[in-house]
C-alpha positions as CSV (number, residue, x, y, z in Angstrom):
1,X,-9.5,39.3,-3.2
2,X,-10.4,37.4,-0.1
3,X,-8.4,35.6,1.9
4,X,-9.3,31.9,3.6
5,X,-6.5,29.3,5.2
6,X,-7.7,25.9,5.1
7,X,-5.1,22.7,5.4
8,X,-5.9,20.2,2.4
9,X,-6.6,16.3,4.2
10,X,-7.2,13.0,3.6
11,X,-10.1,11.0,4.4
12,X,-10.2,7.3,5.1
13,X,-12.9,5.4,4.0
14,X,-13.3,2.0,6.1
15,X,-16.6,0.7,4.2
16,X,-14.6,0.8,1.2
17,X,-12.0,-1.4,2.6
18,X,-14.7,-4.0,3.8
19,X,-15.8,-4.2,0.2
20,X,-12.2,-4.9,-1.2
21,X,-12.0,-7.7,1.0
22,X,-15.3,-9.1,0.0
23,X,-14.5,-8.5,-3.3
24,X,-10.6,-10.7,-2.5
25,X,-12.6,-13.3,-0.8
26,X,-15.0,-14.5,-3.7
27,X,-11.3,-14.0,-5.6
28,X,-9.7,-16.7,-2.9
29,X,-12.5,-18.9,-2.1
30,X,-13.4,-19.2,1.7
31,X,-10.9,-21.8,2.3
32,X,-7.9,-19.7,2.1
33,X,-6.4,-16.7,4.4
34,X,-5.5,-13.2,3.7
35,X,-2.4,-11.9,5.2
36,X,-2.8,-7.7,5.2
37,X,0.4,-6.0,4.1
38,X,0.0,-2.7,6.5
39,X,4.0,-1.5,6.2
40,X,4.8,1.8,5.4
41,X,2.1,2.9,7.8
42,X,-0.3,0.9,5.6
43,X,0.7,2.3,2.7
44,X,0.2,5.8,3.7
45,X,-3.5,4.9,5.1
46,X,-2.9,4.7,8.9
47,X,-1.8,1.1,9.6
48,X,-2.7,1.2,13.4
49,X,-6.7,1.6,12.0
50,X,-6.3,-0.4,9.3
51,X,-5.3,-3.2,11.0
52,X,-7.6,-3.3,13.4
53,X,-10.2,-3.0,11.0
54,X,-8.7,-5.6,9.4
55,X,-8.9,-7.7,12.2
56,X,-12.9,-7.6,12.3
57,X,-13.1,-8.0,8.8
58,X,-11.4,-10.6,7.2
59,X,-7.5,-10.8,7.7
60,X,-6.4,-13.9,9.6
61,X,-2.7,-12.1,9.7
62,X,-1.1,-8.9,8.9
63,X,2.4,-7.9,7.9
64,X,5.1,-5.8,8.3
65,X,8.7,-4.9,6.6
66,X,10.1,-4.1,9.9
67,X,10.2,-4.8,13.8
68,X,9.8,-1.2,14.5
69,X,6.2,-1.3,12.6
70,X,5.7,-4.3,14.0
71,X,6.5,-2.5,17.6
72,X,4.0,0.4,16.9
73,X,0.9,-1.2,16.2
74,X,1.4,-3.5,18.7
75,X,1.5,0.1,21.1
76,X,-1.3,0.8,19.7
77,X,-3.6,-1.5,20.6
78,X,-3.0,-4.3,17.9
79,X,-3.5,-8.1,18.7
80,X,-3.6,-9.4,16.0
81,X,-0.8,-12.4,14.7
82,X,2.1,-9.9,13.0
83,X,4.8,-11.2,10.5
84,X,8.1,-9.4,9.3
85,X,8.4,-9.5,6.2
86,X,12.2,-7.9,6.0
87,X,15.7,-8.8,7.5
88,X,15.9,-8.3,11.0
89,X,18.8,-7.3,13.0
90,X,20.7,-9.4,15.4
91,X,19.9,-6.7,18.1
92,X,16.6,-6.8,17.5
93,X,15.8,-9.9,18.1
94,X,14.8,-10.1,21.9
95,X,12.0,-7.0,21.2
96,X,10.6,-9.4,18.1
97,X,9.9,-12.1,20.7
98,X,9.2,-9.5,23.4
99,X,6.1,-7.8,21.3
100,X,4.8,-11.3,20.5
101,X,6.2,-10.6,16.2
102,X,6.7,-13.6,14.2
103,X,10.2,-13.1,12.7
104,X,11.1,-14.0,8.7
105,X,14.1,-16.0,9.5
106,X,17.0,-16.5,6.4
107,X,20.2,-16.8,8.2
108,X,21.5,-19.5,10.8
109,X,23.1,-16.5,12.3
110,X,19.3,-14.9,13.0
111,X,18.3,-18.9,13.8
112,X,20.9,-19.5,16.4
113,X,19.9,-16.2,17.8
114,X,16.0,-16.4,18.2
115,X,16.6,-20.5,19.3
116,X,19.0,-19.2,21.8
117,X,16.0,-16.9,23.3
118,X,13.1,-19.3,23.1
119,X,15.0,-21.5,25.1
120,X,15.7,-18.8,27.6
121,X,12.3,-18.5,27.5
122,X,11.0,-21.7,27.5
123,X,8.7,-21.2,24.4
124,X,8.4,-22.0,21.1
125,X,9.4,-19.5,18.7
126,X,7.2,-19.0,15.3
127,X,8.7,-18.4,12.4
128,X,8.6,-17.3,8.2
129,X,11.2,-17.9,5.8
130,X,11.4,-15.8,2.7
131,X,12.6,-17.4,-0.4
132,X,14.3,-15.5,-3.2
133,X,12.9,-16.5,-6.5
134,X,14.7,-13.9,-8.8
135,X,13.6,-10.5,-7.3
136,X,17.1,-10.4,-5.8
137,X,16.2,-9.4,-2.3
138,X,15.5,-10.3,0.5
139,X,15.6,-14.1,1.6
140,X,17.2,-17.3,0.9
141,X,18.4,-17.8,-2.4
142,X,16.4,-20.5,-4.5
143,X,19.6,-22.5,-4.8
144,X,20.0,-22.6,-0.8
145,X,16.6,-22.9,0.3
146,X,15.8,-26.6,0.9
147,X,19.4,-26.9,2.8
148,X,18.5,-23.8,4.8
149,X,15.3,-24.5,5.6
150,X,16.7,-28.8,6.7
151,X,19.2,-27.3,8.9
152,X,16.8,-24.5,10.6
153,X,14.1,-27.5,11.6
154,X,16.7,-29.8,12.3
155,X,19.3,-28.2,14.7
156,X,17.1,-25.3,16.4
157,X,14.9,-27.2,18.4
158,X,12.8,-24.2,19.6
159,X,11.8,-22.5,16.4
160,X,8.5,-24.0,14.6
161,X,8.4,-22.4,10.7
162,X,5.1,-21.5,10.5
163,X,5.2,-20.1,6.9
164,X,7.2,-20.2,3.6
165,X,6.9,-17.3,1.0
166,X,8.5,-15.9,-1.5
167,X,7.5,-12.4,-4.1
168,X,7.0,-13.2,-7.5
169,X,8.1,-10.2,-9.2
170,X,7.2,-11.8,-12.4
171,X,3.7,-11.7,-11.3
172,X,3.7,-7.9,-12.1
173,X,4.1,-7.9,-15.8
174,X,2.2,-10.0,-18.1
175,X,4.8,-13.0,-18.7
176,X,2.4,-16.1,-17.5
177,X,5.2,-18.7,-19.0
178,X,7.7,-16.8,-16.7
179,X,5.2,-17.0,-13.8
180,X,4.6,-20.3,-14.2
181,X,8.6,-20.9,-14.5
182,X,9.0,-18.9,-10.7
183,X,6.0,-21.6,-9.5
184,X,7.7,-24.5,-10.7
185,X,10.8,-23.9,-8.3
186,X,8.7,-22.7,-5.5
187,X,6.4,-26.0,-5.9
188,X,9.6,-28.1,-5.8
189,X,11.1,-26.7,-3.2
190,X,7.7,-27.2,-1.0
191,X,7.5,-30.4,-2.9
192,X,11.1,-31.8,-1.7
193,X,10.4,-30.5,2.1
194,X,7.4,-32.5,2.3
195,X,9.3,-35.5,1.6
196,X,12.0,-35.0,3.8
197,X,8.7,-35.0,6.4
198,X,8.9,-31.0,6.7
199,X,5.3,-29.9,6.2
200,X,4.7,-26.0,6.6
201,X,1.1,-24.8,7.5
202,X,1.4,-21.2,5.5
203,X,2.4,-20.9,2.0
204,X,2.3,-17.3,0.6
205,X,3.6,-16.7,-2.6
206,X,0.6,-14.3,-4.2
207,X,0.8,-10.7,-3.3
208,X,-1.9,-8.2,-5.2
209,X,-1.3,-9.0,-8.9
210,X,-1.1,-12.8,-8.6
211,X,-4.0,-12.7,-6.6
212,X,-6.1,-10.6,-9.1
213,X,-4.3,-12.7,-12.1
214,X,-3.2,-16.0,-10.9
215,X,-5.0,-18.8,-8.8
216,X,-2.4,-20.9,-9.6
217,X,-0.2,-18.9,-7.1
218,X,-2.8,-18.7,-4.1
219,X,-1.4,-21.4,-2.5
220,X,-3.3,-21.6,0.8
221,X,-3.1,-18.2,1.8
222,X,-2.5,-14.4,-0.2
223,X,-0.6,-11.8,0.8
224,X,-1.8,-8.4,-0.1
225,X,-1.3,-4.8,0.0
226,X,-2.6,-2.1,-3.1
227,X,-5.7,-4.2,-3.8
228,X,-6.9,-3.9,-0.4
229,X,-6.5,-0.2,-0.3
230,X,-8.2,0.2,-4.2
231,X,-5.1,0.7,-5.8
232,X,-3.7,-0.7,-8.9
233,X,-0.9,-2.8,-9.0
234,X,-0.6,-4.0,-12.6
235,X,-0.4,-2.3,-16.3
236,X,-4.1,-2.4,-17.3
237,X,-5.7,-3.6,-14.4
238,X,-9.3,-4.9,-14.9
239,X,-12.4,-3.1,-13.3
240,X,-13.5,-5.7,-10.6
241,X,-15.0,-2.7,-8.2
242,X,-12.3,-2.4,-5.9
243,X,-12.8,1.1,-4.2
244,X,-9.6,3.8,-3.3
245,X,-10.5,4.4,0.2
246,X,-8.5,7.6,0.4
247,X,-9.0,10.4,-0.9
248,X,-7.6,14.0,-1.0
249,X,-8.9,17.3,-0.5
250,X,-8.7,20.8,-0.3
251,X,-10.2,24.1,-0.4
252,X,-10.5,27.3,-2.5
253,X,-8.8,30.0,-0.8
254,X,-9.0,32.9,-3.2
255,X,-10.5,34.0,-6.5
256,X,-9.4,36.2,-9.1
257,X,-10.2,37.4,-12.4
258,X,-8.3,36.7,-15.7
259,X,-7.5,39.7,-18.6
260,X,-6.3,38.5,-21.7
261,X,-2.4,38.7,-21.9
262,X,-2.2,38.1,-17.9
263,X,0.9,36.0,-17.3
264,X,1.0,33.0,-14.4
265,X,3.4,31.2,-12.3
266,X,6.9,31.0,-12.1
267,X,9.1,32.7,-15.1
268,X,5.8,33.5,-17.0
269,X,5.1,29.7,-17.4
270,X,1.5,30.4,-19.0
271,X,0.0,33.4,-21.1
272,X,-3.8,33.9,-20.3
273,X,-5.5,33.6,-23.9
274,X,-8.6,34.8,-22.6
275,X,-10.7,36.8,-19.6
276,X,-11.6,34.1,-17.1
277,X,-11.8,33.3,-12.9
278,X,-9.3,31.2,-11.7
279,X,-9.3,29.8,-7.9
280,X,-6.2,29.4,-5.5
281,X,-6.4,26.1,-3.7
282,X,-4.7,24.8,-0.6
283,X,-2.6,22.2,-1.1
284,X,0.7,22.5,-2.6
285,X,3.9,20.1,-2.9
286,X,4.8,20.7,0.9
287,X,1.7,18.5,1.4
288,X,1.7,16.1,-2.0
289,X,5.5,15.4,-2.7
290,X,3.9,13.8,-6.2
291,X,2.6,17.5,-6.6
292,X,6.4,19.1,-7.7
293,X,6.5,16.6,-11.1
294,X,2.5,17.6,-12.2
295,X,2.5,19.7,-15.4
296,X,-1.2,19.0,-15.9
297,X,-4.0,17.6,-14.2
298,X,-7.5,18.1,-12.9
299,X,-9.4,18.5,-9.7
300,X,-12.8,18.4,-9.3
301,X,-14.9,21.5,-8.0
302,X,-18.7,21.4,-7.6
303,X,-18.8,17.8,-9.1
304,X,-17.1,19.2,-12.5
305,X,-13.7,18.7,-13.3
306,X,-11.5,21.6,-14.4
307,X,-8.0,21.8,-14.9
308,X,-5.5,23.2,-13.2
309,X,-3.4,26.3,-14.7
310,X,0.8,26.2,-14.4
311,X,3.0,24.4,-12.1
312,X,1.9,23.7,-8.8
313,X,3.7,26.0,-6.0
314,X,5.1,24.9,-2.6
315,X,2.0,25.5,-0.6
316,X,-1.0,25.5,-3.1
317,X,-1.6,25.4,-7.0
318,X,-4.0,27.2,-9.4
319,X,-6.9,26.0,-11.1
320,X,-9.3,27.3,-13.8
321,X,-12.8,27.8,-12.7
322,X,-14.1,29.7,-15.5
323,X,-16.7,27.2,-16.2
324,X,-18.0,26.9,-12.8
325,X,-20.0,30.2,-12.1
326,X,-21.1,29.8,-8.8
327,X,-17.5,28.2,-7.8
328,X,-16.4,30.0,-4.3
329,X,-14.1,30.3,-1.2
330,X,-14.2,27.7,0.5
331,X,-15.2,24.8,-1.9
332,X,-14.2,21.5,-1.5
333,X,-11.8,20.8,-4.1
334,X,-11.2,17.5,-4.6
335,X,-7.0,15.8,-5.7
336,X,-8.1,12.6,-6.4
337,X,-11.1,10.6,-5.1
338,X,-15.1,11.1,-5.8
339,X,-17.6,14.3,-5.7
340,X,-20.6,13.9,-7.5
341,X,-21.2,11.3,-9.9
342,X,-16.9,12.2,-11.1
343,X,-14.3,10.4,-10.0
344,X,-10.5,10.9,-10.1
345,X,-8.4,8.0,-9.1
346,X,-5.2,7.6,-7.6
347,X,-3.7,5.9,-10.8
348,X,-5.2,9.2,-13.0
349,X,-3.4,11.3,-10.6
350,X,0.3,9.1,-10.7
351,X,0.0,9.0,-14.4
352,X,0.1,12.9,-14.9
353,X,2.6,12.9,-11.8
354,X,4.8,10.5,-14.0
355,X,4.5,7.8,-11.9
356,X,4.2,4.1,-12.9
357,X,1.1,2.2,-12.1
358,X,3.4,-0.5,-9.9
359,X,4.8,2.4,-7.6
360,X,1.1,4.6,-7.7
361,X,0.7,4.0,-3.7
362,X,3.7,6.1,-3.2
363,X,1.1,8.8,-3.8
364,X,-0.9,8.0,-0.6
365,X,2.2,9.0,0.9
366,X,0.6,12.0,2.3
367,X,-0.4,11.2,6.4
368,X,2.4,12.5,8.6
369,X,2.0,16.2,7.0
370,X,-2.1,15.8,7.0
371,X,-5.0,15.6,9.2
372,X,-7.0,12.6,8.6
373,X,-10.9,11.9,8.8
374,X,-11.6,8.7,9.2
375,X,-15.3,7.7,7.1
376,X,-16.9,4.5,9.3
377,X,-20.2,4.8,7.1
378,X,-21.0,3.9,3.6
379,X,-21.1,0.9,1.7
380,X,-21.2,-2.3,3.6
């Protein structure tokens, strides 16, 4: 046996995100913006690079969940126009305006406080206003929105809304009368402000799956997250030639061979059958949470795929490389992404991890425990 350490990592690959926008803009049309969901570190993908790339590329806007993401790309270097999606504490209201963030605003507490400041200030304060359509959330209820919104423009003379959204959670299933339902409040409510003289410039009411499935919920501009990154975010999701720009990799540390009646893993969990080679890899659940719930699954080793053998351990698992003769130490071995003409994707990989295909991102979760290459060339 021989004995290699190599740390698993991701790579990043920015060409791929230029063609998923491409690919969103013929979607959209050219007349309508894209807002670029980058929260939760851009979904696991490095929001600081992300966003700037976003910024050359397409992406009038980006948003966050949070003022403290909001705060951290702007430290790094971010100019771009950033929106908070989520709540936003009465304390943290001064930094909002302080690092230039356009605040969702859904209280007349929050109102009152961010009016209070622009006119301490002596500037105009932009802001969002989230409406609750049934996801239960965050925002203004439905039933409370148009007197919300009237009392906001009215009284607070130093906030301007800039935008009005809402997340159509119906949007993620496959319920088009229920969709259409959700849009019928939401185009009311726009409806009854624009007679009462209130005319917002944004409306945003499409994240991913409405913008893959439903023009009628484009509004003027989208707001989107998984299908910018090549994930899915639907059941059954169409091939449209959005790529996964990350992918996951690792290496062959050790190789051993197989007897007949050899026993692997933990407690015994599998009974070799037959001789064979089988390959240590490094990357275990310390590095890919998801990892812990695999049973079965494949990587792919010198473009083939092969499976891997038991659980996977804490710090790597075990695959079968009987197949591939001229396998060896130090092997890129791929999680999920391409090698070759094969291709594992992300969804593949959630699946066997039993993850549903509306929460698959959470297995780009992977960057704070990683190192990270970042790919500038590629596809254009």
């Amino acid at each position: 046996m021989t004995n290699s350490v190599h740390k698993p990592w991701v790579e990043i690959n920015l060409p791929y995100l230029k063609n998923n926008i491409r690919i969103v803009k013929d979607i959209i049309g050219s007349c309508k913006e894209i807002i670029a969901v980058v929260k939760a570190d851009a979904y696991g993908h490095g929001a600081v690079t992300i966003a700037n790339y976003m910024a050359r590329y397409g992406a009038a806007k980006l948003a966050v969940a949070t003022a403290e993401e909001g705060i951290k790309l702007r430290l790094g270097g971010v100019k771009s126009p950033i929106i908070i999606l989520g709540s936003i504490p009465l304390e943290e209201a001064e930094q909002v305006v302080g690092y230039n963030l356009t605040p969702m605003i859904a209280t007349q507490a929050l109102a009152e406080r961010f009016n209070a400041i622009g006119k301490e200030k002596q500037r105009n304060i932009k802001f969002h206003i989230r409406v609750d359509i049934g996801l239960g959330t965050v925002g203004v209820a439905y039933q409370h929105a148009y007197r919300t919104i009237k009392l906001i423009t009215d009284q607070y003379q130093w906030l301007k809304i800039e935008g009005l959204f809402t997340h159509l959670a119906s949007t993620y299933g496959d319920d088009e009368e229920l969709v259409n339902k959700d849009l019928e409040k939401f185009n009311s409510l726009i409806s009854n402000l624009n007679n009462s003289g209130i005319h917002i410039p944004m409306i945003h009411a499409a994240s991913s799956p409405a913008t893959l499935k439903y023009p009628q919920a484009h509004f003027n501009t989208v707001r989107i997250g998984t299908c910018l990154y090549g994930l899915p975010s639907f059941k059954n999701q169409p091939e449209i030639g959005l790529k996964s720009i990350m992918q996951l990799k690792a290496r062959i540390t050790d190789i051993k061979e197989l007897s007949n009646g050899q026993h692997l893993g933990y407690g015994n969990e599998v009974l070799v059958s037959k001789s064979g080679r089988i390959a240590t890899v490094s990357i275990g659940y310390s590095n890919a949470l998801f990892l812990v719930h695999m049973k079965s699954g494949e990587v792919l080793i010198r473009n083939q795929r092969t499976p891997l053998i038991c659980s996977p351990f804490m710090g790597h698992i075990l695959v079968d490389i009987t197949n591939i003769p001229d396998a060896s130490i130090g092997d890129e071995v791929v999680i999920f992404g391409e090698q070759g003409e094969e291709k594992i994707t992300v969804s593949e990989v959630a699946k066997r991890a039993g993850i549903s295909v509306t929460n698959c991102e959470s297995v780009c979760f992977l960057r704070d425990s990683l190192p990270e290459s970042i790919l500038q060339e590629g596809i254009g």
